[in-house]
TORBAMAR-505748 format. One record per residue (C-alpha): residue in one letter; x, y, z. Coordinates in nm, 4 decimals, decimal comma. Layout:
N
r;c1;c2;c3
a;X;Y;Z
...
END
This chain:
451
r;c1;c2;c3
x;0,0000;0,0000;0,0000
x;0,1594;0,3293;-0,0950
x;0,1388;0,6897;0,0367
x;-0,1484;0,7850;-0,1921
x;-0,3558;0,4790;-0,0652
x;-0,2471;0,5959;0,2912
x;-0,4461;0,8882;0,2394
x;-0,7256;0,7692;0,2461
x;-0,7037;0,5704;0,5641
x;-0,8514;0,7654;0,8851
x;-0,6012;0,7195;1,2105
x;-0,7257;0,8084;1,6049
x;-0,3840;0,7725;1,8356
x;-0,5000;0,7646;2,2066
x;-0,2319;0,7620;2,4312
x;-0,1541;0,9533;2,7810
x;0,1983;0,9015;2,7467
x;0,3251;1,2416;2,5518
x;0,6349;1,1032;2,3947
x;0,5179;0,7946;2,2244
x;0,2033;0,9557;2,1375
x;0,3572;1,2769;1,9428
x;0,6296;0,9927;1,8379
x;0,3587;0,7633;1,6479
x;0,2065;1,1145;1,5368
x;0,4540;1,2708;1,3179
x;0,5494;0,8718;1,1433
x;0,2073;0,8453;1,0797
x;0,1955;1,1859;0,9497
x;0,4801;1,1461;0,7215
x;0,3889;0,8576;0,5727
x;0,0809;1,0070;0,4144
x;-0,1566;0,9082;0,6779
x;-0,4824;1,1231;0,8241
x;-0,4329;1,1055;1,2215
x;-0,5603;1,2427;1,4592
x;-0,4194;1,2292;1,8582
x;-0,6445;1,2278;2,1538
x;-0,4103;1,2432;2,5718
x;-0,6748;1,0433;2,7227
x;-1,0386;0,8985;2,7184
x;-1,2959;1,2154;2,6999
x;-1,0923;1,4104;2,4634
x;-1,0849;1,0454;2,2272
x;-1,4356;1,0321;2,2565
x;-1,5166;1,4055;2,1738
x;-1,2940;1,3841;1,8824
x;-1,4531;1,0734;1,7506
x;-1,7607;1,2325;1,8044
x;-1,7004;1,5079;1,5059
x;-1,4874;1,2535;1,3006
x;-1,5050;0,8945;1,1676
x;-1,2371;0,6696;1,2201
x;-1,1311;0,4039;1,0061
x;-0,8783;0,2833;1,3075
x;-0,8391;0,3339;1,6296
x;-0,4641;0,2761;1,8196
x;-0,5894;0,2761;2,2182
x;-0,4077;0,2474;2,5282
x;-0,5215;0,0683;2,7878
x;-0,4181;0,2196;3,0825
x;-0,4843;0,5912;3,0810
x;-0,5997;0,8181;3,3796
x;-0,9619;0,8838;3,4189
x;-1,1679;0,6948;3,2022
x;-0,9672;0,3454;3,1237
x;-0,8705;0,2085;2,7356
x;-1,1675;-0,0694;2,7927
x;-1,4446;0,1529;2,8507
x;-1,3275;0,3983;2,5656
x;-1,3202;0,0952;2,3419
x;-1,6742;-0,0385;2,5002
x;-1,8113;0,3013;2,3865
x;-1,6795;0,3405;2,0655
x;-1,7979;0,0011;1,9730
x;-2,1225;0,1414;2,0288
x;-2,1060;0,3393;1,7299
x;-2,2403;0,3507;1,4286
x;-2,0117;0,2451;1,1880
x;-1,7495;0,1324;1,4815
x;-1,4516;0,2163;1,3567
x;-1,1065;-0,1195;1,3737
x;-0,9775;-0,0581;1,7486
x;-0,5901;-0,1732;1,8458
x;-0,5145;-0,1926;2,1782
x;-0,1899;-0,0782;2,3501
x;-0,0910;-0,2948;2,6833
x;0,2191;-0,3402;2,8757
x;0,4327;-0,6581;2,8876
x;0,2477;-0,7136;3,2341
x;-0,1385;-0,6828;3,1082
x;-0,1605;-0,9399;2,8502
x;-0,4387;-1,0960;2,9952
x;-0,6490;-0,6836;2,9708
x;-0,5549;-0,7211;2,5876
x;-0,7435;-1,0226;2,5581
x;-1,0131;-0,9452;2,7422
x;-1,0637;-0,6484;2,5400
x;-1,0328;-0,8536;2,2629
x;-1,3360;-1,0035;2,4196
x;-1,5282;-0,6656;2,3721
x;-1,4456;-0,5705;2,0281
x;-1,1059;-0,5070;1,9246
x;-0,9386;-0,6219;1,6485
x;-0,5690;-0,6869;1,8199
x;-0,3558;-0,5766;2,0624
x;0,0033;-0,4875;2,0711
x;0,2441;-0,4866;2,3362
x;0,5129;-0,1606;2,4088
x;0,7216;-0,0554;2,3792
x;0,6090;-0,1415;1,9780
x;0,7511;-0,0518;1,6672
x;0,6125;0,1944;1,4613
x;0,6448;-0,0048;1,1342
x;0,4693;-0,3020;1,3011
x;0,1631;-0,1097;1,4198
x;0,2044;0,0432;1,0526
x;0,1495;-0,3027;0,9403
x;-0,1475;-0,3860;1,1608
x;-0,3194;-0,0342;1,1124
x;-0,3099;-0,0936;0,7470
x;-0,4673;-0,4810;0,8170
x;-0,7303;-0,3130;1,0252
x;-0,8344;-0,0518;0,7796
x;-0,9025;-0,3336;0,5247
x;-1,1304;-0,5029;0,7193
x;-1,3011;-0,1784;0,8001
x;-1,3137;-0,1161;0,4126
x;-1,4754;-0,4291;0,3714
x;-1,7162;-0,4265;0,6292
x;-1,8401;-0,0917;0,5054
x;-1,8730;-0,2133;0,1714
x;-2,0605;-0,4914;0,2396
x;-2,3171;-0,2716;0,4555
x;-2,3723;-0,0660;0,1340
x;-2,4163;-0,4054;-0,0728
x;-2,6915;-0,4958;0,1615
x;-2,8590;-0,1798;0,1665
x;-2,8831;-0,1427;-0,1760
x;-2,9911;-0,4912;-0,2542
x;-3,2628;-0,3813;0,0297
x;-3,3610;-0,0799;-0,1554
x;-3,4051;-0,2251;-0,4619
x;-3,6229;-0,5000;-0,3541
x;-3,9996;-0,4142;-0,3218
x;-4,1683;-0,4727;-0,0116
x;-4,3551;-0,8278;-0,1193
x;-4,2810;-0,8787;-0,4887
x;-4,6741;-0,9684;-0,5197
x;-4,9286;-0,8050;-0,7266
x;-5,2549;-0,7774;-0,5228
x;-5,5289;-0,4919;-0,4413
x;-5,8198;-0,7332;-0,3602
x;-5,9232;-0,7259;0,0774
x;-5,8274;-1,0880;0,0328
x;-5,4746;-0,9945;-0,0669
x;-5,4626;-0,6268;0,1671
x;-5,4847;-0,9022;0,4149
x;-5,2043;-1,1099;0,3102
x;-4,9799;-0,8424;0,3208
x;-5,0913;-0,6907;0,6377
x;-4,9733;-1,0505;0,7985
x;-4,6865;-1,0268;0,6271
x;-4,5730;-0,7746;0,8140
x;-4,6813;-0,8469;1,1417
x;-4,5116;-1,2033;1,1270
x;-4,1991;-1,0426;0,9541
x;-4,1415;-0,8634;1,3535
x;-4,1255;-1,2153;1,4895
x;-3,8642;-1,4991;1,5009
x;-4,1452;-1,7480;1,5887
x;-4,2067;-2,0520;1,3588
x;-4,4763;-1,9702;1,0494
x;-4,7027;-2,1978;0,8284
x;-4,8211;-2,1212;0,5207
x;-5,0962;-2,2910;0,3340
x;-5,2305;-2,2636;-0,0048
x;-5,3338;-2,3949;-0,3337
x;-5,0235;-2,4989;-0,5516
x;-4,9495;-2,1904;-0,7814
x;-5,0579;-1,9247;-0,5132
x;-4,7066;-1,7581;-0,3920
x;-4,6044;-1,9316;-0,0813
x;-4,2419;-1,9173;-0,1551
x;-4,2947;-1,5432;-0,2557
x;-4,4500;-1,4611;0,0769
x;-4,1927;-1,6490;0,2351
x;-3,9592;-1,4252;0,0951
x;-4,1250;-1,1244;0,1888
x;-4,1279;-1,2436;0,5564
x;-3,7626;-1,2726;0,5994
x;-3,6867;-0,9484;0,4012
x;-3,9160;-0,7306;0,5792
x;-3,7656;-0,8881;0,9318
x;-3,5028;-0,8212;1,1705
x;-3,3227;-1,1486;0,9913
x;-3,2932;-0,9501;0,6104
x;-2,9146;-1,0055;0,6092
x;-2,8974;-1,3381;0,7289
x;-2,8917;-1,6483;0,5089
x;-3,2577;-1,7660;0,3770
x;-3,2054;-2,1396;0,2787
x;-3,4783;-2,3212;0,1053
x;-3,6161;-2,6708;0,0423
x;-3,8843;-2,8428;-0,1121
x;-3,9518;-3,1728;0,0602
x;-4,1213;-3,2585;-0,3035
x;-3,8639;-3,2826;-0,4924
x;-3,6170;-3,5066;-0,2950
x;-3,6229;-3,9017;-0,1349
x;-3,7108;-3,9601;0,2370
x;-3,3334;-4,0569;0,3151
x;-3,1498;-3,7133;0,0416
x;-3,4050;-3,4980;0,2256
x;-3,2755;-3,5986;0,5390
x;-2,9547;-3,5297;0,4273
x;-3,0164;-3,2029;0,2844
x;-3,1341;-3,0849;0,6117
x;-2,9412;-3,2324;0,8826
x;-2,6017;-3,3047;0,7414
x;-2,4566;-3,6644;0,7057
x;-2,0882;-3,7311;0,8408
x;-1,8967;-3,9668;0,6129
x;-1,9360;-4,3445;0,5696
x;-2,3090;-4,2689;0,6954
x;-2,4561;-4,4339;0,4004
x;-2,3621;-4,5697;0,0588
x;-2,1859;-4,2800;-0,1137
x;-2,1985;-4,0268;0,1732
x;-1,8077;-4,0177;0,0749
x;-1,7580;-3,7138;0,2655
x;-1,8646;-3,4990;0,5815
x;-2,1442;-3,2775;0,4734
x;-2,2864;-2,9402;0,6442
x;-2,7264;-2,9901;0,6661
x;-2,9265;-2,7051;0,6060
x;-3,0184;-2,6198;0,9529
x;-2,6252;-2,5927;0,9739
x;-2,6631;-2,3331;0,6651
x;-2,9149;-2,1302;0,7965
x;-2,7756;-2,0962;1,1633
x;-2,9114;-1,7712;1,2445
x;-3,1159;-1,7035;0,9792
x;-3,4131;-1,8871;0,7900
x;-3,4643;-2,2146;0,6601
x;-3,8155;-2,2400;0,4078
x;-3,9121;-2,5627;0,4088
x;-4,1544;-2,5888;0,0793
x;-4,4290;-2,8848;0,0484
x;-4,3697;-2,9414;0,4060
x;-4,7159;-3,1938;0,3984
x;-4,4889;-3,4223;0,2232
x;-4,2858;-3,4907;0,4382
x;-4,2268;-3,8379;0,6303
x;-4,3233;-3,9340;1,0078
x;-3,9479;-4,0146;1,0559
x;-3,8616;-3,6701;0,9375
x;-4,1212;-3,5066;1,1367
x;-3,9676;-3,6482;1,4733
x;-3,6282;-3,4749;1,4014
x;-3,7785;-3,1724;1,2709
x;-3,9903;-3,1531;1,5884
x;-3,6917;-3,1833;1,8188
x;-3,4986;-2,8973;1,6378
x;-3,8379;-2,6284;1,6873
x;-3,8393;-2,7505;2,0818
x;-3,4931;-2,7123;2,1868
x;-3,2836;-2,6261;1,8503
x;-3,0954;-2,9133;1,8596
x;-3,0179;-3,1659;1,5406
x;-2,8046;-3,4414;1,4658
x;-2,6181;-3,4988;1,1316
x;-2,6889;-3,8254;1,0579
x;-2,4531;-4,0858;1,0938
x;-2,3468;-3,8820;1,4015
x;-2,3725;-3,9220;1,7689
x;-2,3111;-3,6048;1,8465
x;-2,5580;-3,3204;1,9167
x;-2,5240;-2,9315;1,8035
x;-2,7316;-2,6669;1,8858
x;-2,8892;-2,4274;1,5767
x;-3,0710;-2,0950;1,5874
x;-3,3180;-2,1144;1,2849
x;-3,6644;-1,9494;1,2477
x;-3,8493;-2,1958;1,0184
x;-4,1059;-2,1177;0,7303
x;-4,3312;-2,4518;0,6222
x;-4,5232;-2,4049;0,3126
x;-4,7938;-2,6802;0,2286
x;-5,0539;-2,7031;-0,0438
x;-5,2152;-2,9671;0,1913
x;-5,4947;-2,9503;0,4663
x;-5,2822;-2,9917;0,7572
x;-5,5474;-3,0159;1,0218
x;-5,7386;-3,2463;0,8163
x;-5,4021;-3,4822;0,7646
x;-5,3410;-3,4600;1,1404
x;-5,6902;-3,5918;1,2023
x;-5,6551;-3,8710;0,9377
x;-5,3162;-3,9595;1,1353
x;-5,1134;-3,8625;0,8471
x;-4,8969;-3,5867;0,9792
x;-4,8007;-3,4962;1,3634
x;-5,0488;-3,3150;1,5480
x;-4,7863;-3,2080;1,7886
x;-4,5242;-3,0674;1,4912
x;-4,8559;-2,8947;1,3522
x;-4,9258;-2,6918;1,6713
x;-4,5569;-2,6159;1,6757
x;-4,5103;-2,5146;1,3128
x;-4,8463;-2,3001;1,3350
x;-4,7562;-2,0178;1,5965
x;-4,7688;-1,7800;1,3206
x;-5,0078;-1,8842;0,9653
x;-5,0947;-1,7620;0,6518
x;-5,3479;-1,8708;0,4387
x;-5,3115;-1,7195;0,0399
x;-5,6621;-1,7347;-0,1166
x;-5,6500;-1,8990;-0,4700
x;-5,6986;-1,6219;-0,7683
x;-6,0146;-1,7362;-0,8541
x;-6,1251;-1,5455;-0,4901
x;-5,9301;-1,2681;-0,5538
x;-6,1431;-1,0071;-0,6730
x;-5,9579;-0,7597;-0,9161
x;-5,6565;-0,9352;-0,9406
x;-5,6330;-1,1251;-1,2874
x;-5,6625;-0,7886;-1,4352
x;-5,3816;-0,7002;-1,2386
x;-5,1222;-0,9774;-1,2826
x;-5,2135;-1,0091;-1,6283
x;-5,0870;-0,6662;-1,7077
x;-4,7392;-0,7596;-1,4804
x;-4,7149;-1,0457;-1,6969
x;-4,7474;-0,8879;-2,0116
x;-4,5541;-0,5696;-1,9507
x;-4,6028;-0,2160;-2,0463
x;-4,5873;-0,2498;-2,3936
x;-4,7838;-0,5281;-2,3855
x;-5,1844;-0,4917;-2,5235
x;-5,4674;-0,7178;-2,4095
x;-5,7800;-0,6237;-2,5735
x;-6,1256;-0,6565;-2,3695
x;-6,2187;-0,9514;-2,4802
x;-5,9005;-1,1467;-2,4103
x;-5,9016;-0,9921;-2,0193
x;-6,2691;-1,0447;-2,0235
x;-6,2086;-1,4627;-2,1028
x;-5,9204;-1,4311;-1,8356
x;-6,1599;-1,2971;-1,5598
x;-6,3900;-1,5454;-1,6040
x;-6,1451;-1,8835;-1,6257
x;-6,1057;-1,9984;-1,3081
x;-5,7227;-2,0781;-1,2855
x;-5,7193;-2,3890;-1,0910
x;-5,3100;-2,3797;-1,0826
x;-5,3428;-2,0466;-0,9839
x;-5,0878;-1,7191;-1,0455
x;-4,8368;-1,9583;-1,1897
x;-5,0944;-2,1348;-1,4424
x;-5,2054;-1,7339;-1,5236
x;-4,8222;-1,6582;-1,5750
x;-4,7555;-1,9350;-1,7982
x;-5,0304;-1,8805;-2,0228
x;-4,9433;-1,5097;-2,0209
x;-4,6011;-1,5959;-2,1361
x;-4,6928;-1,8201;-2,4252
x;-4,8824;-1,5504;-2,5357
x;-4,6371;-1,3255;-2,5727
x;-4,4370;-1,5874;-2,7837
x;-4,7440;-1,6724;-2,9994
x;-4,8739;-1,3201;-3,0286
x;-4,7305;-1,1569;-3,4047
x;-4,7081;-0,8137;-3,2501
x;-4,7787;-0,6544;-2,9280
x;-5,1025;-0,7163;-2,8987
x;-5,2389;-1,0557;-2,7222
x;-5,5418;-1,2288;-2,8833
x;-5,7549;-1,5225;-2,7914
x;-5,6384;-1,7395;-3,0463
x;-5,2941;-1,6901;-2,8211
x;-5,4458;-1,8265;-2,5010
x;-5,4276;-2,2031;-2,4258
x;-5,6923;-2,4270;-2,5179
x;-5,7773;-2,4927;-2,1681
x;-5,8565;-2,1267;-2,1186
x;-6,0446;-2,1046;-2,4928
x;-6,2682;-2,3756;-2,4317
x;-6,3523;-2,3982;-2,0334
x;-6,7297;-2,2967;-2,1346
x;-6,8263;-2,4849;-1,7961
x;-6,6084;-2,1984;-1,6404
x;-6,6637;-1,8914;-1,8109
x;-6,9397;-1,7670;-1,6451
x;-6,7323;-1,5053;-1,3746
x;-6,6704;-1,6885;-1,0063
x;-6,8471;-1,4246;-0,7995
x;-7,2075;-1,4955;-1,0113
x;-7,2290;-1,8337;-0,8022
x;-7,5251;-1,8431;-0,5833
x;-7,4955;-1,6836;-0,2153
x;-7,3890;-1,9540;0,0457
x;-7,2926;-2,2299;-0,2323
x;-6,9638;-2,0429;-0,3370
x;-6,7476;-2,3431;-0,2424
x;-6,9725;-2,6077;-0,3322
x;-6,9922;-2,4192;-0,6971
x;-6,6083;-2,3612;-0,7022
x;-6,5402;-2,7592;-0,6469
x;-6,7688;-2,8318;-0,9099
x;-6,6289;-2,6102;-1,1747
x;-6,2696;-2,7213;-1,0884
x;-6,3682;-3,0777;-1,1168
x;-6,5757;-3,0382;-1,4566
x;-6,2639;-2,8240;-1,5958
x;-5,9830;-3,0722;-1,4699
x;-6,2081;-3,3724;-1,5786
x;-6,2299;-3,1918;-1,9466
x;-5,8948;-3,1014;-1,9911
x;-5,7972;-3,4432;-1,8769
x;-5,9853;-3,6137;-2,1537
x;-5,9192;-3,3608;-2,4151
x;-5,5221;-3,4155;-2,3689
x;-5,6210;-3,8183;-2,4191
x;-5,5461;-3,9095;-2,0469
x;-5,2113;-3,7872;-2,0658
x;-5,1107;-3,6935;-1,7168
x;-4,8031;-3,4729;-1,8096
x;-4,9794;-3,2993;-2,0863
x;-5,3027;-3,2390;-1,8115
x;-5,0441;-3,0941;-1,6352
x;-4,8884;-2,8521;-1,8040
x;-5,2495;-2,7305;-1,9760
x;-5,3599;-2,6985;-1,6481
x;-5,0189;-2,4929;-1,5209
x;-4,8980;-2,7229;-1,2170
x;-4,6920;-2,9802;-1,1380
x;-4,7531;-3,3789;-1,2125
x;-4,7861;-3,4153;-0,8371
x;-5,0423;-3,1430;-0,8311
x;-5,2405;-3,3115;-1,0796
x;-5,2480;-3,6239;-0,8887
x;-5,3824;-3,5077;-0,5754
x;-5,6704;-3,3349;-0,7955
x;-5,7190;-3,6658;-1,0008
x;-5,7025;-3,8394;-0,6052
x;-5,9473;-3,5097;-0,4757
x;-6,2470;-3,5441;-0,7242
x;-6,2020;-3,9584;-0,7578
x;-6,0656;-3,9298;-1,0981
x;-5,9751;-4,2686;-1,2494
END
């Protein structure tokens, strides 16, 4: 680092002792260094008051007010600037301590001036760093919107408002909803909007993996635990220590599974498996299940003591077809600005009922856009399912009074059980008409008794 770069580098000398303190001064000085010197305590603290300090050399023992509670206050600031402390041969044991409290190293006197050159220049760095990373985060922060969800409906208002008042907890939260309705998205919103934002937010989805890789994935396996666990691997509770762990399609997951997962909400403890060993973690959890939880619990299909423990804090996300105002809404997200949908094409998306919700609406949105010759989408662009759901194109809200989910069943069973026949019983081309996943599809087939 040369002169020029010294320059930029911010130096506080605290020291009672006049000779080493004008000493470290003028070498400082000459070397291209802006320092500062402060004879004790008060005087450190009043000039740190009107100046930020990249680094801070402190003595220990000063009259008055003492090197430890100069550095316990200065840590208190905001940014705290890189504090060295100064001991003699004899106090050792105060350097540590201090240590203890904040500072990032101690040297000894008498010291040389080149090696506290050395370790003022090491200090700065990792004040430089620090500082940028703060600025990362904070723009990343302002440059996120508050949900990332598109919703004016009460039903939605709602959502958002719990949001927020979950977001101020670290207590465990469940979130239920039909597949395609955001859960991961409000998820997200949750741990940004909370005191956890700049913490790790790890996520899973119990769907997608086997009983014994799940387990894996989120408690670690040492090595030799199982055939081709070649190696020591971290879990994901272990990845998320002190931040958030999402745990997506958390209805699928096994009884065995449940067990440990109920032990880590009780007393945040886990084991990797393989391991004998117990470690502690501090991880707020976020379930997300497309599945009636209270109704698996009283089938005997899930827990009833994980459910009470996962649902401190819940969310339920209303599907779109209850979302009054919002096609209209996401559609134009979808699209984009320069994006035209004519009356007629909104009017045929208003009145579909979207049984794989915002993602099915998203989809056919997209392939729009590709099939659409200019910027204008037409209805010859929409999917067939949407085109020719005449069962569902009268609008949702015209059902009778009282019969609204008796009505909405119906509908969703008529539509799958047409778009099922009309793709010749062809469960992954049912699925991707109807905009949700193969698994999806099979509860729905399983739901309305389907063959």
């Amino acid at each position: 680092m040369d002169t020029e770069q010294f320059s930029k580098i911010d130096l506080l000398i605290v020291d009672d002792e006049v000779d080493f303190r004008d000493q470290a001064y003028n070498y400082f000085q000459r070397v291209g260094f802006r320092v500062e010197q402060a004879e004790d305590g008060e005087e450190a603290l009043n000039v740190a008051t009107n100046r930020k300090f990249d680094v801070v050399v402190l003595d220990i023992h000063m009259p008055g007010m003492s090197g430890i509670t100069v550095l316990e206050k200065l840590m208190e600031r905001e940014p705290a600037p890189k504090i060295i402390m100064l001991t003699g041969g004899g106090t050792i044991q105060h350097a540590v301590d201090s240590m203890k409290n904040g500072a990032y190293d101690f040297l000894t006197k008498p010291a040389k001036l080149d090696e506290l050159q050395r370790l003022v220049v090491r200090a700065s760095q990792a004040h430089k760093l620090e500082k940028e990373n703060r600025q990362l985060k904070e723009v990343i922060r302002r440059n996120q919107p508050d949900h990332q969800m598109v919703g004016q409906s009460p039903q939605m208002l709602e959502v958002f408002r719990l949001i927020e008042r979950t977001s101020e907890s670290d207590k465990p939260v469940l979130i239920q909803g039909e597949s395609g309705t955001g859960k991961e998205l409000v998820a997200r919103a949750i741990h940004r909007a909370g005191p956890l934002a700049d913490k790790p937010l790890v996520v899973v989805n119990c769907a997608a993996l086997a009983e014994q890789l799940l387990e894996s994935e989120l408690f670690g396996h040492e090595k030799g635990a199982f055939t081709g666990a070649i190696s020591t691997k971290q879990g994901l509770f272990e990845l998320a220590d002190g931040g958030t762990l999402f745990i997506d399609e958390f209805g699928e997951m096994s009884g065995g599974l449940q067990v440990k997962l109920l032990r880590v909400l009780q007393d945040g403890t886990m084991r990797r498996v393989g391991s004998v060993t117990e470690q502690k973690v501090d991880v707020r959890v976020i379930a997300a299940t497309n599945r009636d939880l209270e109704k698996e619990v009283t089938e005997k299909r899930f827990r009833e003591d994980l459910f009470y423990r996962i649902n401190v804090l819940g969310i339920v996300i209303p599907p779109l077809r209850q979302r009054d105002g919002d096609i209209e809404s996401l559609a134009r997200k979808f699209a984009g600005d320069q994006w035209k949908i004519p009356g007629e094409v909104m009017e045929r998306l208003v009145a579909y009922s979207w049984p794989g919700n915002v993602r099915q609406l998203q989809n056919a949105i997209e392939r729009a856009k590709v099939l659409a010759e200019e910027d204008q989408i037409e209805l010859r662009n929409l999917p067939d399912a949407i085109l020719h759901a005449n069962t569902t194109s009268a609008p949702i809200n015209s059902s009778p009074a009282g019969n609204s989910k008796l009505d909405l069943e119906t509908l969703n069973r008529i539509h799958v059980e047409e778009t099922y026949a009309r793709c010749d019983r062809n469960k992954t081309k049912t699925a991707q008409a109807l905009g949700i996943n193969r698994r999806s599809l099979y509860r729905l087939l399983e739901k309305f008794g389907i063959d």
